[in-house]
N, C-alpha and C positions, 0 to 999 in steps of 0.2 A: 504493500500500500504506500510506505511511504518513497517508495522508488519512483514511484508511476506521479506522485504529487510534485516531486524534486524533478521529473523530467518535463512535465508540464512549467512549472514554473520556470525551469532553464530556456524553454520554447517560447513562453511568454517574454523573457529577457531580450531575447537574442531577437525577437521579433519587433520590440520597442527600441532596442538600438537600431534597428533596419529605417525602422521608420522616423526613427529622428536622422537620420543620416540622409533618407532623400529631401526629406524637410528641408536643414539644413545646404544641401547642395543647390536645392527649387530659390532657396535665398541666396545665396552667396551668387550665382550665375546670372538671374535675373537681373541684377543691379536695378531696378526700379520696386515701388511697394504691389506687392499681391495683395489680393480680395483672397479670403477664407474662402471661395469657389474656386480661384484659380491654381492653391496651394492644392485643393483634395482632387482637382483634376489630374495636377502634375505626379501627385505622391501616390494617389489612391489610398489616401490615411482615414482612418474611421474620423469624423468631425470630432467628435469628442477627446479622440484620443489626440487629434491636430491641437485643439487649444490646449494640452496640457503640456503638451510637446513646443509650442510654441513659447510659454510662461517659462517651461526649464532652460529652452535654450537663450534667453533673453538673460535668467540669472546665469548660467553658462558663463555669456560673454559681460554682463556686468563690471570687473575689473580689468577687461581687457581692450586691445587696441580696437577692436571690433566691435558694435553694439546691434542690437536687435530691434529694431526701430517699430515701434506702433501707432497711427494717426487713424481716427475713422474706420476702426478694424481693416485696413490696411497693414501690412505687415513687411518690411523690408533689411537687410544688412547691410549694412555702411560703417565705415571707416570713423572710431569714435571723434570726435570733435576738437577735441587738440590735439589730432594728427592728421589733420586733414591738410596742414601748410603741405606737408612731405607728399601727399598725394594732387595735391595742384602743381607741388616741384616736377611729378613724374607725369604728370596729364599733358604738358607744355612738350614733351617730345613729339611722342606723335598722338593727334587727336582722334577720339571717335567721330567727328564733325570735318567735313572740308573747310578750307581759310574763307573758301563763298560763302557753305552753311552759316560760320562763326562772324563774317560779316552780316549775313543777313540779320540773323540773330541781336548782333548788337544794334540793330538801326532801330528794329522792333523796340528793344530794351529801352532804348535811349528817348523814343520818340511815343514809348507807348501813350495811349491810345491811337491807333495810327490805322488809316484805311489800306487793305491788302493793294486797291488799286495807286494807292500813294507809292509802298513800298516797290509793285510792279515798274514804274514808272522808275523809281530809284533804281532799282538792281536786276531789271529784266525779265524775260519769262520763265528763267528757271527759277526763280524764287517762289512759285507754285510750286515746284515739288521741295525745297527747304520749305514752304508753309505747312505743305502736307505733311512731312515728315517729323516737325517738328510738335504737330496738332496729334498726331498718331504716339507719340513720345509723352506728349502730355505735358508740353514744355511752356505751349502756349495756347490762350482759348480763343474763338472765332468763333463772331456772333454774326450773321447777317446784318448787314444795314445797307439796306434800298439795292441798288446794283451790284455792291463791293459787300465785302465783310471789315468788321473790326479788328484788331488783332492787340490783345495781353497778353502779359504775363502771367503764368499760371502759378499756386501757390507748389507745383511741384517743381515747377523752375528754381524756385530761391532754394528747395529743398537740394534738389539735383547739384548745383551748385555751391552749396552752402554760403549762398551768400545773403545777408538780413534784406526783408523790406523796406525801402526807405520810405518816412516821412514823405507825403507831400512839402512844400514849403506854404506857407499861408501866405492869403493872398493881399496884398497890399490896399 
């Protein structure tokens, strides 16, 4: 009897490291945050046993270079927060983004709120697919307005980025 308890429970073990393991990899790889649908897609983890798996791995990385990020049951792993210099040092080699993308990007940034047909007119028609791409990214939101769209910042951009939102200035 108590053989068949102890090989069970060793089955159970070895079943929950499996499973926090692809957890774990569905984060590290993604580099953006997952929805609790997208994780039990990737993992095929039982829901239940995901959020418990998720709360360990969060104290897991707790004192480490690594944290376990949570916003809006969203769930992502990132580079903890005062080591992120080191990771902008090593981003500045080569980019995920082309020098076009990262210019478009900053025009957006700089001039947000700003009509897609404004930006077109700035940096041409490939900046329809850096819009696209960057909309599909979740970097930035596009609302319709009249013929053109709008084009912001999205709250995953500053995240992405780790860099703060700034103040409007008041207006005089």
């Amino acid at each position: 009897m108590d053989l068949t308890k102890k090989t069970l429970e060793e089955i159970d073990s070895s079943q929950e490291i499996e499973n926090t393991k692809k957890v774990e990899a569905a984060l590290f790889i993604s580099g953006r945050f997952l929805s609790i649908q997208e994780l039990l897609t990737l993992t095929d983890v039982n829901p239940i046993l995901l959020k418990k798996i998720l709360s360990d791995l969060e104290d897991k990385y707790k004192d480490s270079g690594i944290e376990i990020v949570k916003r809006d049951n969203l769930w992502k792993m990132d580079v903890a927060p005062e080591y992120t210099n080191i990771i902008n040092k090593l981003a500045t080699g080569s980019s995920e983004f082309s020098k076009a993308e990262q210019e478009t990007l900053a025009i957006i940034a700089y001039k947000q709120p700003m009509k897609q047909s404004v930006l077109v007119k700035i940096r041409g028609n490939k900046s329809y697919d850096h819009i696209k791409r960057f909309t599909e990214l979740g970097l930035i939101n596009k609302k319709k307005l009249g013929h053109t769209a709008e084009l912001t910042l999205s709250e995953q951009f500053y995240d992405y980025f780790h860099v703060g939102k700034e103040e409007p200035l008041p207006e005089s």
